[in-house]
VOGU-3710 file (C-alpha; in Angstrom, 3 decimals, decimal comma):
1> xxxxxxxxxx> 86,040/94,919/124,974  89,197/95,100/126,532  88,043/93,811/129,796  86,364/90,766/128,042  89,347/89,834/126,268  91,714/89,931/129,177  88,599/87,932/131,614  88,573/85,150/128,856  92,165/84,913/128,686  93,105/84,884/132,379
11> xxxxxxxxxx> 90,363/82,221/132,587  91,918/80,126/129,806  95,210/80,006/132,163  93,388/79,356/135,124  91,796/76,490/133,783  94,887/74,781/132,616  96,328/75,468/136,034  93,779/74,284/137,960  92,264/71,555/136,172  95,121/70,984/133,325
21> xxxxxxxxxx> 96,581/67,936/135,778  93,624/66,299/136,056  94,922/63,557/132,767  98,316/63,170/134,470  97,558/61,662/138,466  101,231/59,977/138,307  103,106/63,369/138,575  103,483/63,805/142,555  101,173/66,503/143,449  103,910/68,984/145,139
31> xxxxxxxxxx> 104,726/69,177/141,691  101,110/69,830/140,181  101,010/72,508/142,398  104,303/73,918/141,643  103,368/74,355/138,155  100,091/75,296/138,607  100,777/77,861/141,112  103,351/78,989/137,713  100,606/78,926/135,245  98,319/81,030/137,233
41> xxxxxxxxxx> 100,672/83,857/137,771  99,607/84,582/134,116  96,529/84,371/134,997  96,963/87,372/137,690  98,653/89,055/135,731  96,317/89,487/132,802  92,781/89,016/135,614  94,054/92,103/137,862  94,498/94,259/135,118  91,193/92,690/133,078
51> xxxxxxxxxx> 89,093/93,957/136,647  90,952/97,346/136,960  90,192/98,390/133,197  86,458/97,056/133,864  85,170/98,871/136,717  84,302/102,018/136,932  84,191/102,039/132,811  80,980/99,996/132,146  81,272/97,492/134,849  80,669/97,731/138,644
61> xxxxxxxxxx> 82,263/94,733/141,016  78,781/92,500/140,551  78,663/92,839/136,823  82,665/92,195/136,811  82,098/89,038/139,141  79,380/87,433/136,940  80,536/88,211/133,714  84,107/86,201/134,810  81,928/83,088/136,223  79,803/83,131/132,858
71> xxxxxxxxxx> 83,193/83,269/130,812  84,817/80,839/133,219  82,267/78,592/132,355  82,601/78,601/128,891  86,102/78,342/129,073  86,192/75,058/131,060  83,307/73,738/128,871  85,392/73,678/125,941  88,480/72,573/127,874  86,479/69,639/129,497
81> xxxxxxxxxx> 84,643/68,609/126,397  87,801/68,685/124,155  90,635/68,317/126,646  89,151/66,051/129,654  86,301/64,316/127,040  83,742/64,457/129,015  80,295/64,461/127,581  78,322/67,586/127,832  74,850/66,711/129,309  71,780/68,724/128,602
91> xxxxxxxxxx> 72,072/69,687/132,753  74,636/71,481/132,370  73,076/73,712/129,552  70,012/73,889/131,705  72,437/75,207/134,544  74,228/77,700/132,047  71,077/78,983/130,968  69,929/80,071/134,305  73,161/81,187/135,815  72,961/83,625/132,288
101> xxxxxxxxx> 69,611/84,817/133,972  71,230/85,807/136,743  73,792/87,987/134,435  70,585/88,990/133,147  69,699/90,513/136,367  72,959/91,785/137,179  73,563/93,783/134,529  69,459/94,950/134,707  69,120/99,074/135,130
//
């Protein structure tokens, strides 16, 4: 549970960092990435340790990858739909559903 928790909060951080901007174009982008690159050294330093817990003790390095890209997705659905306001199309559940086939798979003995 540990891993999880530590995967969806790195992933809350790297969404702000890399996406967080996106509602402010008029700040010059040296300084986007200045405080992006910022943001997302909290996001290393909670993902390294999030991966190092996780393998070996319930994960291997697939089920680690596709566990963060399901996570990361649901993380920058709720930042897009509430921060960015887009509108959530019935694609992208369509795509969600079958990437969580694939974590199906993965995670398959």
């Amino acid at each position: 549970m540990k891993t999880i928790l530590l995967l969806v909060a790195s992933n809350i951080f790297m969404t702000i960092a890399w996406y967080g901007h996106l509602k402010n174009q008029n700040i010059p982008m040296w300084k986007a990435i200045l405080v992006a690159w910022g943001i997302a050294f909290f996001e290393y330093c909670l993902m390294v340790p999030a991966n190092r817990l996780g393998y070996g003790n319930g994960f291997n390095g697939f089920q680690l990858k596709m566990t963060q890209e399901v996570i990361t997705l649901v993380v920058f659905t709720v930042f897009a739909v509430f921060y960015l306001k887009e509108p959530f199309h019935w694609k992208y559940l369509v795509s969600f559903v079958l990437l969580l086939g694939a974590v199906y798979f993965a995670f398959k003995k």
